[in-house]
Chimera marker file (.cmm) of the C-alpha trace (Angstrom):
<marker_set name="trace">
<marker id="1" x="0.000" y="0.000" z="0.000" r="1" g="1" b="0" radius="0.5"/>
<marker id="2" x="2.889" y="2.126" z="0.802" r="1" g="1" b="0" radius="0.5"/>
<marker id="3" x="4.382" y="1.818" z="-2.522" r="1" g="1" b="0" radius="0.5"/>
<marker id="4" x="1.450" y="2.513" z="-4.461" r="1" g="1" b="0" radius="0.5"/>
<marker id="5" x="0.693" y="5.766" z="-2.442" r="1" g="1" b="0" radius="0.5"/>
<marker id="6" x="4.744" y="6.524" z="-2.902" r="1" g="1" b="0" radius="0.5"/>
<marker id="7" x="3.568" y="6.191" z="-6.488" r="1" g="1" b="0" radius="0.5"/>
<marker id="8" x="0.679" y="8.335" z="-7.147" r="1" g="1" b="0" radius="0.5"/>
<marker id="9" x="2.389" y="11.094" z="-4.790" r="1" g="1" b="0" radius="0.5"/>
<marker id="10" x="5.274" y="11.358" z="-7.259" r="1" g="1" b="0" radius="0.5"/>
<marker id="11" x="2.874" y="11.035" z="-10.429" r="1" g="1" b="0" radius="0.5"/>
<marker id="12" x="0.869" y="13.832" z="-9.086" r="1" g="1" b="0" radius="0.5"/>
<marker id="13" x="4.223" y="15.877" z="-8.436" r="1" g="1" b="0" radius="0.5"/>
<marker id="14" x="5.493" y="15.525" z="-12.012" r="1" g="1" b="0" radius="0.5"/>
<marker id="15" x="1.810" y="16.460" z="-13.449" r="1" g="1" b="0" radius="0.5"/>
<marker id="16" x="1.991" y="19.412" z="-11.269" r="1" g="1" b="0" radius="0.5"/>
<marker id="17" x="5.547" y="20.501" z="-12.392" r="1" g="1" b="0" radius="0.5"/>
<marker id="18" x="4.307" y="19.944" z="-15.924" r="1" g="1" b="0" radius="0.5"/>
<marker id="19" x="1.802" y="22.239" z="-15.963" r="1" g="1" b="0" radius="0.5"/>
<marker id="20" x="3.443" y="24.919" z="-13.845" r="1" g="1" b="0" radius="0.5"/>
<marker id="21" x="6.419" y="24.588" z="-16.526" r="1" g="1" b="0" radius="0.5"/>
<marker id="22" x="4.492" y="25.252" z="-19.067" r="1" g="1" b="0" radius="0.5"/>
<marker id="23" x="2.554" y="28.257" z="-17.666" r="1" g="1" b="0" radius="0.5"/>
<marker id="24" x="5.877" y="29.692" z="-17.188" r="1" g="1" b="0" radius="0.5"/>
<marker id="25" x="6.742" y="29.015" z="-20.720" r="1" g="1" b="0" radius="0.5"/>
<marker id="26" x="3.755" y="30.688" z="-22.188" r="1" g="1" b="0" radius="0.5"/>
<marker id="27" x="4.481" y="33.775" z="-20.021" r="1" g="1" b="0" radius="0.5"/>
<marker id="28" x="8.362" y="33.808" z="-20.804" r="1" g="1" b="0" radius="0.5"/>
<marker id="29" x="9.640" y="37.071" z="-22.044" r="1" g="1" b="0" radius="0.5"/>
<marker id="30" x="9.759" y="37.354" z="-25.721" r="1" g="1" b="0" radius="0.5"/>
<marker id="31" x="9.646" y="39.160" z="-29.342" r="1" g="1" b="0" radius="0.5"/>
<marker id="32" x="7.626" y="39.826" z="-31.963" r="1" g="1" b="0" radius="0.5"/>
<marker id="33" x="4.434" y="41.779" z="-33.478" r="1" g="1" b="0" radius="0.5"/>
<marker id="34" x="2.930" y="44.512" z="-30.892" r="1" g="1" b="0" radius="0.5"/>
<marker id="35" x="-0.502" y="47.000" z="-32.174" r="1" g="1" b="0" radius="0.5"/>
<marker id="36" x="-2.211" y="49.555" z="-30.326" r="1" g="1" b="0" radius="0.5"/>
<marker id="37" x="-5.555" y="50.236" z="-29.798" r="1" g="1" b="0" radius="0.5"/>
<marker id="38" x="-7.627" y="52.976" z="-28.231" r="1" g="1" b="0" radius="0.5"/>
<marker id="39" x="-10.980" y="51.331" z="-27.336" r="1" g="1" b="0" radius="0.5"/>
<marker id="40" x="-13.240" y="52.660" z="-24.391" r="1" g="1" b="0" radius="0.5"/>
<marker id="41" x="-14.933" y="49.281" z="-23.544" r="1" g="1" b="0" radius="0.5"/>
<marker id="42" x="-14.143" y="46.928" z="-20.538" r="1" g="1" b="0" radius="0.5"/>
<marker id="43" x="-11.354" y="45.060" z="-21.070" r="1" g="1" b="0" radius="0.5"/>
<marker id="44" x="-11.206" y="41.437" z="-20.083" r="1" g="1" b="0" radius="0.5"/>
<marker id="45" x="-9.782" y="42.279" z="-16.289" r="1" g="1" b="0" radius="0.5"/>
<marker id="46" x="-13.303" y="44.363" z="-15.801" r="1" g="1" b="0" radius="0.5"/>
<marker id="47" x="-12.076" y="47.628" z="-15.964" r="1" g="1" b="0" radius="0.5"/>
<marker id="48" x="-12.679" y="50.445" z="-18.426" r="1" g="1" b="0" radius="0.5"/>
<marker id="49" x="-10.241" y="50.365" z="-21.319" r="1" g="1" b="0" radius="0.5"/>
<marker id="50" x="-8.258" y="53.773" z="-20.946" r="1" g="1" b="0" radius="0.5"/>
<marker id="51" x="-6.146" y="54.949" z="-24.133" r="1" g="1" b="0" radius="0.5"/>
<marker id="52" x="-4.490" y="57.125" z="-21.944" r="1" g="1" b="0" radius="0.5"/>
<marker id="53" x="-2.934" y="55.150" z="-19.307" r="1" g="1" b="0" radius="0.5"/>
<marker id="54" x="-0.054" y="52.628" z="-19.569" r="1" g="1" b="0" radius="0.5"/>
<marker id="55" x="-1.742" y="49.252" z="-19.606" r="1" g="1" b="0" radius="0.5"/>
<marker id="56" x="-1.362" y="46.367" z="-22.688" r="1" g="1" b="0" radius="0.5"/>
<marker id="57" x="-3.289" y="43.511" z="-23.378" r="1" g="1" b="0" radius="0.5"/>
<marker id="58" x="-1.508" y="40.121" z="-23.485" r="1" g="1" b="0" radius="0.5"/>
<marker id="59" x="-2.636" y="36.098" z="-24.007" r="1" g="1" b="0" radius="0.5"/>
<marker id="60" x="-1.612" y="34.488" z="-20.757" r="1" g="1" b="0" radius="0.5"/>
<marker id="61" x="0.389" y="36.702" z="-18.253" r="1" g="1" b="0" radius="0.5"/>
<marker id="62" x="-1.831" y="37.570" z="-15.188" r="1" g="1" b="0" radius="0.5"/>
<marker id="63" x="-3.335" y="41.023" z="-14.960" r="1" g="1" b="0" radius="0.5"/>
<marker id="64" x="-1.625" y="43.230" z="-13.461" r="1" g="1" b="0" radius="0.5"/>
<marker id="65" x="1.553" y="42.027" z="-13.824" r="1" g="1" b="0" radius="0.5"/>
<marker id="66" x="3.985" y="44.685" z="-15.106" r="1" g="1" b="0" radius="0.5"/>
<marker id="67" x="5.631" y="44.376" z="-18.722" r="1" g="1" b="0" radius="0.5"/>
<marker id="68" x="8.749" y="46.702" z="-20.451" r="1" g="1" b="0" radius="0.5"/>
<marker id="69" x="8.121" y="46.547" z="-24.093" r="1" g="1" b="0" radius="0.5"/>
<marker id="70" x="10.908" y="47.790" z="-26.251" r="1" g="1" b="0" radius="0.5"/>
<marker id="71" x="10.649" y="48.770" z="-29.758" r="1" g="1" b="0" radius="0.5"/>
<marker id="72" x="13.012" y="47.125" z="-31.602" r="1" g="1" b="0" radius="0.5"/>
<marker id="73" x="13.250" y="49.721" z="-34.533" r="1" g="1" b="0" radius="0.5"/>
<marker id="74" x="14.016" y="52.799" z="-32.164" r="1" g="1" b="0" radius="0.5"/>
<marker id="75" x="15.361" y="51.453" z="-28.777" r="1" g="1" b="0" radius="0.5"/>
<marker id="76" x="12.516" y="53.396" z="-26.908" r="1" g="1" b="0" radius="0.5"/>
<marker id="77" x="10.693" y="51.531" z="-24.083" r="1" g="1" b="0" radius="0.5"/>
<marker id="78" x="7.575" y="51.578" z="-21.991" r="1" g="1" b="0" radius="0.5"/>
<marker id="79" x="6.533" y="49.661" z="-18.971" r="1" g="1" b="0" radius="0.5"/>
<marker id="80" x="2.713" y="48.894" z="-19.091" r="1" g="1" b="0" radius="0.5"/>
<marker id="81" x="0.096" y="47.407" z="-16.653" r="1" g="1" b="0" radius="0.5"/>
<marker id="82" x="-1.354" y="43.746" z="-18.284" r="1" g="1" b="0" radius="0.5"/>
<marker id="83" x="-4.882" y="44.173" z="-18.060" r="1" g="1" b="0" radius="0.5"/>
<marker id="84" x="-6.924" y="42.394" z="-21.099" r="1" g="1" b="0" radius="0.5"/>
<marker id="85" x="-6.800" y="39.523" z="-23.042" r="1" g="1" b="0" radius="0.5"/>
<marker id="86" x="-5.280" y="39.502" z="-26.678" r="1" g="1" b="0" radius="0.5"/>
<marker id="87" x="-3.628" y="40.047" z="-29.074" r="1" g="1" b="0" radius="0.5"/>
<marker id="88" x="-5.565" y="37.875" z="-31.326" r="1" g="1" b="0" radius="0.5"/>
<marker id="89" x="-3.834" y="38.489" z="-34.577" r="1" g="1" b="0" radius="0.5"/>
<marker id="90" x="-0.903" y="35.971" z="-35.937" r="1" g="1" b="0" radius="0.5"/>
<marker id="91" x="2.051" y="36.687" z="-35.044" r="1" g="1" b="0" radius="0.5"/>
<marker id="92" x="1.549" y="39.493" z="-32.684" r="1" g="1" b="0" radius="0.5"/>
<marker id="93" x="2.734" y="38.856" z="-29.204" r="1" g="1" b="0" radius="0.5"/>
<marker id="94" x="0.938" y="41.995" z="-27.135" r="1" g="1" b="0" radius="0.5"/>
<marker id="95" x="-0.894" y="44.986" z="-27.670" r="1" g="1" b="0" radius="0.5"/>
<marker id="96" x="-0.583" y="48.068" z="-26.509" r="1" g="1" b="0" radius="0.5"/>
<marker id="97" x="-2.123" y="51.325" z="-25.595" r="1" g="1" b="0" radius="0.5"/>
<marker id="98" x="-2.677" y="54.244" z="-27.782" r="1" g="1" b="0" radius="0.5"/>
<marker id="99" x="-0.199" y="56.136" z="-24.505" r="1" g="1" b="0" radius="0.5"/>
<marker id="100" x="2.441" y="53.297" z="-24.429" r="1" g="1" b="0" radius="0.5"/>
<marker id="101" x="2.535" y="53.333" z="-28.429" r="1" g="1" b="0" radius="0.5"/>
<marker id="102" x="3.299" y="56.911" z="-28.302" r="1" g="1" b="0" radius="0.5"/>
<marker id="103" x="6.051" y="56.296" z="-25.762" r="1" g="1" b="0" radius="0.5"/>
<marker id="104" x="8.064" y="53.967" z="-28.003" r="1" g="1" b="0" radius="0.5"/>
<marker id="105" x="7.184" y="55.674" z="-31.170" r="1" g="1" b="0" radius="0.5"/>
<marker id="106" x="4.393" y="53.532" z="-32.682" r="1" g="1" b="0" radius="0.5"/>
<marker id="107" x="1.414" y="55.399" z="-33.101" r="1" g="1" b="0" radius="0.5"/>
<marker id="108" x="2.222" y="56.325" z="-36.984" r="1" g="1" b="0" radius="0.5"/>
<marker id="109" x="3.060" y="52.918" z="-38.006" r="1" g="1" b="0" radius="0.5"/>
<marker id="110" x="0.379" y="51.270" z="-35.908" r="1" g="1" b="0" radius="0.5"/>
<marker id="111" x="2.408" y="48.247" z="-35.214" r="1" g="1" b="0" radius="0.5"/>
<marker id="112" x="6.121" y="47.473" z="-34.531" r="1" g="1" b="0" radius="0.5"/>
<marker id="113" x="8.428" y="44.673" z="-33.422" r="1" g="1" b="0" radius="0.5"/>
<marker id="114" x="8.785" y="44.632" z="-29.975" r="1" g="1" b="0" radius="0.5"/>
<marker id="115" x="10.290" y="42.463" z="-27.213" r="1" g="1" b="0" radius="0.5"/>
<marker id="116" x="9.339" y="42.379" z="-23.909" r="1" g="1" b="0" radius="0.5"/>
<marker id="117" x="9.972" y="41.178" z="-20.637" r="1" g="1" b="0" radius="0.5"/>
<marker id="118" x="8.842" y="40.793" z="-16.868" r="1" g="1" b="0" radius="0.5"/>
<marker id="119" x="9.107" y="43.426" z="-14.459" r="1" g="1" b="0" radius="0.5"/>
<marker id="120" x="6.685" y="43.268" z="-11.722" r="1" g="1" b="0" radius="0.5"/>
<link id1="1" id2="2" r="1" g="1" b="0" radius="0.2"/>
<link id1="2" id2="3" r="1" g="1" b="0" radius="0.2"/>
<link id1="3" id2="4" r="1" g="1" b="0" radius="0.2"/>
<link id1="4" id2="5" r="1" g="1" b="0" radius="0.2"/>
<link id1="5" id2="6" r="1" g="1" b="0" radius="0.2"/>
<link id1="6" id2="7" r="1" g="1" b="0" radius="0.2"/>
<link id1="7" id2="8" r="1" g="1" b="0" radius="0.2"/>
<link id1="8" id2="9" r="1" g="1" b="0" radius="0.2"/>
<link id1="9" id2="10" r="1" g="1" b="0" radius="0.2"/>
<link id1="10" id2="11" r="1" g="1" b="0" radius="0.2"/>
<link id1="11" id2="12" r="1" g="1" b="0" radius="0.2"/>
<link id1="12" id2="13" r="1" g="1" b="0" radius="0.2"/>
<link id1="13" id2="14" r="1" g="1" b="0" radius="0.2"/>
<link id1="14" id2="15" r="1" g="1" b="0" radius="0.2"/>
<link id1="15" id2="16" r="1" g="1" b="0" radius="0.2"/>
<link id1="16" id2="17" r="1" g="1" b="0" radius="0.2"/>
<link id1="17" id2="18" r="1" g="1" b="0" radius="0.2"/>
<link id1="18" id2="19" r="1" g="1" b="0" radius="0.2"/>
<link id1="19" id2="20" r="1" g="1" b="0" radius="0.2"/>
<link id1="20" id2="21" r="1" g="1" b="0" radius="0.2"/>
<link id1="21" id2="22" r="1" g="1" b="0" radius="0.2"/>
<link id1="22" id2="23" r="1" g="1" b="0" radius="0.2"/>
<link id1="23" id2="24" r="1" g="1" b="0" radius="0.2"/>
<link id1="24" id2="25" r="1" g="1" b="0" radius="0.2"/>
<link id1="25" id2="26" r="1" g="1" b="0" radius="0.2"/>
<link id1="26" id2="27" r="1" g="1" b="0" radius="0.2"/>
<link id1="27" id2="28" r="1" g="1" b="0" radius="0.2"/>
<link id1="28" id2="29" r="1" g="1" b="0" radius="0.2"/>
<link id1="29" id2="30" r="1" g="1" b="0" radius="0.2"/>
<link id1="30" id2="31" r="1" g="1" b="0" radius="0.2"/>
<link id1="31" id2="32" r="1" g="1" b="0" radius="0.2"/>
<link id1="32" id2="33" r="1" g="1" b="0" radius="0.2"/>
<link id1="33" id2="34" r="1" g="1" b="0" radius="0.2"/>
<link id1="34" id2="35" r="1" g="1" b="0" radius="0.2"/>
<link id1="35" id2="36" r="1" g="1" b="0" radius="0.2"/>
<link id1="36" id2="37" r="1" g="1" b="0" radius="0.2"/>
<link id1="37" id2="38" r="1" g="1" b="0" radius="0.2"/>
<link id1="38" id2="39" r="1" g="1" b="0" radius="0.2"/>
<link id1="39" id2="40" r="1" g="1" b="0" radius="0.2"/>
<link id1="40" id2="41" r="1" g="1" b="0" radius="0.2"/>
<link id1="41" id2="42" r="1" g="1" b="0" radius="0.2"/>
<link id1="42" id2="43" r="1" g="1" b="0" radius="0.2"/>
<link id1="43" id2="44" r="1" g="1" b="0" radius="0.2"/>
<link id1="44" id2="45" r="1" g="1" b="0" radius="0.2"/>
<link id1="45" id2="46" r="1" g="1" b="0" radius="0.2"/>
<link id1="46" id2="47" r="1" g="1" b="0" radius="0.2"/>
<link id1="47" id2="48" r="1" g="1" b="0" radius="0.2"/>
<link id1="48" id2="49" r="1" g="1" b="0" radius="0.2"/>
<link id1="49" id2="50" r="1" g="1" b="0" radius="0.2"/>
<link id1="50" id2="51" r="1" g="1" b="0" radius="0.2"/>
<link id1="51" id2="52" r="1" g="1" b="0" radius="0.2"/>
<link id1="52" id2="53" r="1" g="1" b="0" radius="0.2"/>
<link id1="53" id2="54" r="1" g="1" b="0" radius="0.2"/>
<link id1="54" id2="55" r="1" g="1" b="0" radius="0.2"/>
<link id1="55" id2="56" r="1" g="1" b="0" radius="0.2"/>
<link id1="56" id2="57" r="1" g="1" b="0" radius="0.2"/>
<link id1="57" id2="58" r="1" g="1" b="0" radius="0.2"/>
<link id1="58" id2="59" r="1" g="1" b="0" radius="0.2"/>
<link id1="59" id2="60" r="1" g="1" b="0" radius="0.2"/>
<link id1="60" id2="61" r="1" g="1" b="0" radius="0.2"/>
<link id1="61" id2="62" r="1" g="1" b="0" radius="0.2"/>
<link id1="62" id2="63" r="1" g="1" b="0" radius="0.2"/>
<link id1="63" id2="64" r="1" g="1" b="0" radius="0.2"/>
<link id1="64" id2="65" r="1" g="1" b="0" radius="0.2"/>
<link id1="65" id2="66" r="1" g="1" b="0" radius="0.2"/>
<link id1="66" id2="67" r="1" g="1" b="0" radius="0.2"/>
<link id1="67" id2="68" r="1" g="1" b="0" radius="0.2"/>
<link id1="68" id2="69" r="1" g="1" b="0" radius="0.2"/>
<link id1="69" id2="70" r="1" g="1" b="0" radius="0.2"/>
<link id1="70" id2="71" r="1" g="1" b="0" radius="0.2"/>
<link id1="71" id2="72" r="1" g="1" b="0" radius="0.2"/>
<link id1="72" id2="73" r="1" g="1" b="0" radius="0.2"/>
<link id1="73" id2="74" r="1" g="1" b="0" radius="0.2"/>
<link id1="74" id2="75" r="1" g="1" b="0" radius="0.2"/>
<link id1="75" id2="76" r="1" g="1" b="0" radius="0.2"/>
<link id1="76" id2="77" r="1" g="1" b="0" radius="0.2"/>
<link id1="77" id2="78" r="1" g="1" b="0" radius="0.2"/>
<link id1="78" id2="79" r="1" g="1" b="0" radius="0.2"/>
<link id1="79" id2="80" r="1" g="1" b="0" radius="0.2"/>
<link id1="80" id2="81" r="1" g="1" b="0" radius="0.2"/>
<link id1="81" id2="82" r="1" g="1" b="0" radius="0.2"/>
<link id1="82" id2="83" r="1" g="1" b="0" radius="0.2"/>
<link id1="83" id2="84" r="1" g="1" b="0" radius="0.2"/>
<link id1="84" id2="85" r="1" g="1" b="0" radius="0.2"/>
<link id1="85" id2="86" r="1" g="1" b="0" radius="0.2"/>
<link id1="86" id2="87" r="1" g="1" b="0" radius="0.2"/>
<link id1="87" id2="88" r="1" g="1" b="0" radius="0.2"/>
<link id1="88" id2="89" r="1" g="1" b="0" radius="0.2"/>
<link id1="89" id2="90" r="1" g="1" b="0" radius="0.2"/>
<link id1="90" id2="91" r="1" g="1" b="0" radius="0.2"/>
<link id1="91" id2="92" r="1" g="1" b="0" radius="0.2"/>
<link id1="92" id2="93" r="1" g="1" b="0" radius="0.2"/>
<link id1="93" id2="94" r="1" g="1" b="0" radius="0.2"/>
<link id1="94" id2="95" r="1" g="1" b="0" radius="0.2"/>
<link id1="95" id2="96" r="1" g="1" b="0" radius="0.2"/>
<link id1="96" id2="97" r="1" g="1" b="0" radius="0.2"/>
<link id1="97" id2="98" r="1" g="1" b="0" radius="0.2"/>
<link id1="98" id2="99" r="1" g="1" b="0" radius="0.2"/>
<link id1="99" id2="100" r="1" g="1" b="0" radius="0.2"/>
<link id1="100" id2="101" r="1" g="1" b="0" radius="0.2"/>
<link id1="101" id2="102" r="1" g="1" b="0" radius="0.2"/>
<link id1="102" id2="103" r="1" g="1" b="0" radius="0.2"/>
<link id1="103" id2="104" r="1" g="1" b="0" radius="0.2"/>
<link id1="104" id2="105" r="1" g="1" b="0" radius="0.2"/>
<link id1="105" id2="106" r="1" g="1" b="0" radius="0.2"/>
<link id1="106" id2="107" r="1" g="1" b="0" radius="0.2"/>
<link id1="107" id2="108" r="1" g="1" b="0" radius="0.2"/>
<link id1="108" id2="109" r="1" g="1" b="0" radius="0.2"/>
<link id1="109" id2="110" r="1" g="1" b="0" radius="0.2"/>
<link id1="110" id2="111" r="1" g="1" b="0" radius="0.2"/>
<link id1="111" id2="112" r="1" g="1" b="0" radius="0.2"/>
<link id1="112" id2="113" r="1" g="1" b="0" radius="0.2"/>
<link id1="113" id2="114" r="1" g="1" b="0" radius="0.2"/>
<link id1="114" id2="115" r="1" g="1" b="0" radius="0.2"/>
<link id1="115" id2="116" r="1" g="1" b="0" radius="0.2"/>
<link id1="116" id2="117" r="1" g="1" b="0" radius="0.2"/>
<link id1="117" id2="118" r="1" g="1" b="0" radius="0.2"/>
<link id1="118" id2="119" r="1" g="1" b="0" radius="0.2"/>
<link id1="119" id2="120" r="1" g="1" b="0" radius="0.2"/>
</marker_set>
């Protein structure tokens, strides 16, 4: 009895380690695709979208965790507040608000490469 309970303790310890890995993956710093957008509707965290403040929307990292995106063209960065779900386009890894585009210098273009990474 003690083996098989030695057993299932360890198979539920590598499931768990699994999944936790892989959560980390998915929220791993990275590069690619960014947009902005300027909506006024609730965003997926509840709250009202504001094109004014510093907040991005992004597929998995928890809201309110805190992201520096860096435009790859210009060097300029901008560290935004996750707080909605998306960006639902191919290839595009976050998007951003209309503020935080104009702080790395992609309101004209619309998009840009970016990479970004973890902060808080």
């Amino acid at each position: 009895m003690t083996t098989i309970r030695c057993l299932t303790l360890a198979a539920a310890t590598l499931a768990t380690v699994a999944v936790l890995g892989s959560a980390q993956a998915s929220a791993a710093p990275g590069c690619g695709g960014a947009s902005w957008y300027a909506l006024t509707s609730k965003t997926a965290s509840g709250e009202r979208m504001n094109p004014a403040k510093l907040t991005a929307a992004h597929r998995s990292l928890p809201f309110g965790t805190k992201v520096k995106v860096t435009n790859k063209r210009n060097g300029k960065s901008v560290v935004v507040r996750i707080n909605d779900r998306g960006p639902f386009i191919k290839g595009r890894i976050i998007d951003v608000s209309k503020a935080a585009a104009q702080n790395i210098g992609m309101v004209r273009s619309g998009t840009a490469k970016v990479c970004y990474q973890i902060v808080g």
